[in-house]
C-alpha positions in Angstrom: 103.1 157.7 0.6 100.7 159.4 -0.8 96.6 158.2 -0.4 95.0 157.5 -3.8 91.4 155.6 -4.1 90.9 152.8 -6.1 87.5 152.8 -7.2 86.9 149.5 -9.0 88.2 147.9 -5.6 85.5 149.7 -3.5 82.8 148.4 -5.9 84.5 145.1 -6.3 84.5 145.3 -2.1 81.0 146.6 -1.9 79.9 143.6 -3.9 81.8 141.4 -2.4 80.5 142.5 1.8 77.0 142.5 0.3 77.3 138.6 -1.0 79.4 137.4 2.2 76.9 139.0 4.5 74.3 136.5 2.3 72.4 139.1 0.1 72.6 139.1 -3.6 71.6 141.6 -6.3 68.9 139.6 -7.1 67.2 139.8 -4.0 67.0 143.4 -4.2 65.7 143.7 -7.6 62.7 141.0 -6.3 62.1 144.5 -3.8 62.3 146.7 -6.8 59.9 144.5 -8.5 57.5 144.3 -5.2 57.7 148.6 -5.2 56.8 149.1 -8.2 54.9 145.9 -10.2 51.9 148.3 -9.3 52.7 151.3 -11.4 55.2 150.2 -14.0 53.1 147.1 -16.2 55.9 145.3 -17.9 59.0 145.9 -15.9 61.2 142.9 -15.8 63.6 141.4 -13.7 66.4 142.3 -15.8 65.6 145.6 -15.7 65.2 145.9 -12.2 68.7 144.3 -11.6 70.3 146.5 -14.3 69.0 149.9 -12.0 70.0 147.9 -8.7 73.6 148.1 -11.2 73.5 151.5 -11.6 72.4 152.3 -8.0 75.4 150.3 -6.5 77.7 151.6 -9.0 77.1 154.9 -7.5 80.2 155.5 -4.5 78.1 157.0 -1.7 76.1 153.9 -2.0 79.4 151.8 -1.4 80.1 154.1 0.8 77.6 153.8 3.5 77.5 150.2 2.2 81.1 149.1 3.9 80.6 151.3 6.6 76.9 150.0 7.9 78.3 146.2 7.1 81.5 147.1 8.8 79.7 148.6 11.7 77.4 145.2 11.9 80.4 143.1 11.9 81.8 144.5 14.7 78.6 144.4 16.7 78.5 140.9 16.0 82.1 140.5 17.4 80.9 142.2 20.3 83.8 145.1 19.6 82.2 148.5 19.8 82.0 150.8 23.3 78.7 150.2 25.4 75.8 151.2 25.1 76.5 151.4 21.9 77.4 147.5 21.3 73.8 147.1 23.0 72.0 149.4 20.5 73.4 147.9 17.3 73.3 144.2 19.0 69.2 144.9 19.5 68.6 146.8 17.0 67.3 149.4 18.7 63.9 151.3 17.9 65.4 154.7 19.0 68.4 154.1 17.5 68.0 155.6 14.0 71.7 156.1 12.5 70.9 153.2 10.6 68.2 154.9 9.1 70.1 157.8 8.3 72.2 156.5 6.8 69.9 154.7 4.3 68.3 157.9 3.3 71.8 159.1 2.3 71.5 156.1 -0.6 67.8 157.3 -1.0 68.6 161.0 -1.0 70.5 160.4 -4.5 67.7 159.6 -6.4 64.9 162.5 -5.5 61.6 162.0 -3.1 59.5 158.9 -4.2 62.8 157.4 -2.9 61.7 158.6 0.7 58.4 157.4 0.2 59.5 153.8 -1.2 62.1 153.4 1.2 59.4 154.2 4.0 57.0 151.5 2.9 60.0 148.7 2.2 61.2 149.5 5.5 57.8 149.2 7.4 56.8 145.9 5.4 60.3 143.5 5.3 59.6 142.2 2.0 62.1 139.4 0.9 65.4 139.6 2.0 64.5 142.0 4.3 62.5 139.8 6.1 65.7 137.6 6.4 68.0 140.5 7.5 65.6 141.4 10.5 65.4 137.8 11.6 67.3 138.1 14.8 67.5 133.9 15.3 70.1 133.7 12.9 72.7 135.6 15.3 73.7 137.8 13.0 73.5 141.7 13.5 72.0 143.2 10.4 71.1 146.4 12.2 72.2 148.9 9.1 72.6 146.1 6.5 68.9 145.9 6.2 68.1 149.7 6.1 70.6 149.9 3.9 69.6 146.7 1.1 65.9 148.5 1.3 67.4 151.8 0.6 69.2 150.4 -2.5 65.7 148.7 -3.5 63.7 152.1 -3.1 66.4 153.8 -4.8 66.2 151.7 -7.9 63.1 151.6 -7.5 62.8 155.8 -7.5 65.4 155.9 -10.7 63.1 153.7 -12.4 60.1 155.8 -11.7 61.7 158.9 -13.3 62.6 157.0 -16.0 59.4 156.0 -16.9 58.2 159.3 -16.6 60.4 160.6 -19.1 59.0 157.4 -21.9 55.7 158.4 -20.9 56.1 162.1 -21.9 58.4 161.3 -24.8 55.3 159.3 -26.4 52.8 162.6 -26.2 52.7 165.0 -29.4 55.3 167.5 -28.7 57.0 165.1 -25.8 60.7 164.7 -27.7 60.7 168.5 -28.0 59.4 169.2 -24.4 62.5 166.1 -23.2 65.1 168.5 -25.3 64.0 171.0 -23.9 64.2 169.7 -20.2 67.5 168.6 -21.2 69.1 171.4 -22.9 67.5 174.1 -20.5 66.9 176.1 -23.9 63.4 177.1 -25.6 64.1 174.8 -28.5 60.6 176.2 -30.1 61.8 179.9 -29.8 64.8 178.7 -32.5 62.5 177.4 -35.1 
C-alpha cells in the first residue's frame, strides 16, 4: 500500500492535540496581543487569531506540534527510556530539545521571531503560565515552548506586515512594494 498524507487530517489533528491538551487558539492570540500591543496601536483580537490561523495552517508547525504533544504524552504515561523519561518529566533546564524545536516554528517567519519567542518564553504570559505549572500533573515540557513559539511567530508575521502598510502609505511606497515584489526596477520601465 502505498503512503499518501492527508493534509487536512494533520491540521484537523494538530487542532484537535492542541484543544485536548487544554489550550485554545484564543489563548495564543491573547500572547500575540501581549507581544506586540506595544508597537502595533490598533491591532485586534481578530486579527491576532486570524495570523495564529495562518501560523498553524503552516505543516512544520503541525509538525513539531504532534510530535512535542506526542512526546509530552508519553512522559506523562511514564513510557519513554530513562534518563530521558526524567528530563521531559522535570522539565529539565539543560534539556533544550524542546527549545529547538520551537525555533523550528519561529525560524519560518524571519528574526524578530527569535527575539519574541525569547521574551514569551522568559516571561510565561497567559497560557504559558498554565503550561509550566507543574501542580497540575501534566507534562507540558515542549507543549509550552511550542504554544509561545506559535505566539512569537504570529506575532513576527504580523510585524512584517505592518511594515509593508507603513511603507505602502509613504509617497513612492506602492512603487517601492512592486518593486520588492516583482524584483524588477519598475521606475527604469516608465
Amino acid at each position: 500500500m502505498d503512503y499518501s498524507l492527508n493534509s487536512e487530517k494533520v491540521a484537523h489533528a494538530t487542532e484537535q492535540c492542541l484543544m485536548e491538551r487544554g489550550v485554545t487558539k484564543d489563548e495564543i492570540a491573547e500572547l500575540v496581543m501581549f507581544l506586540q500591543r506595544d508597537y502595533i496601536p490598533g491591532l485586534t483580537k481578530e486579527k491576532a487569531l486570524h495570523t495564529v490561523d495562518q501560523v498553524l495552517a503552516k505543516r512544520e508547525v503541525q509538525n513539531a506540534l504532534l510530535t512535542g504533544i506526542q512526546l509530552d504524552i508519553l512522559a506523562e504515561q511514564g513510557k519513554l527510556m530513562q534518563p530521558l523519561q526524567d528530563m521531559l518529566q522535570n522539565d529539565e533546564p539543560l534539556y533544550g530539545c524542546d527549545e529547538i524545536m520551537a525555533l523550528s516554528i519561529v525560524n519560518v517567519y524571519g528574526s524578530i521571531g527569535f527575539t519574541n519567542y525569547g521574551f514569551i518564553d522568559k516571561r510565561k504570559e497567559g497560557v504559558l503560565k498554565r503550561l509550566n505549572d507543574k501542580s497540575s500533573g501534566q507534562i507540558h515540557t515542549f507543549l509550552d515552548d511550542l504554544v509561545g513559539a506559535i505566539a512569537a511567530a504570529a506575532s513576527s508575521k504580523i510585524a512584517h506586515g505592518h511594515q509593508a502598510e507603513l511603507e505602502e502609505m509613504k509617497p513612492g511606497g506602492a512603487l517601492l512594494q512592486n518593486i520588492a515584489l516583482t524584483g524588477e526596477n519598475e521606475a527604469v520601465k516608465m
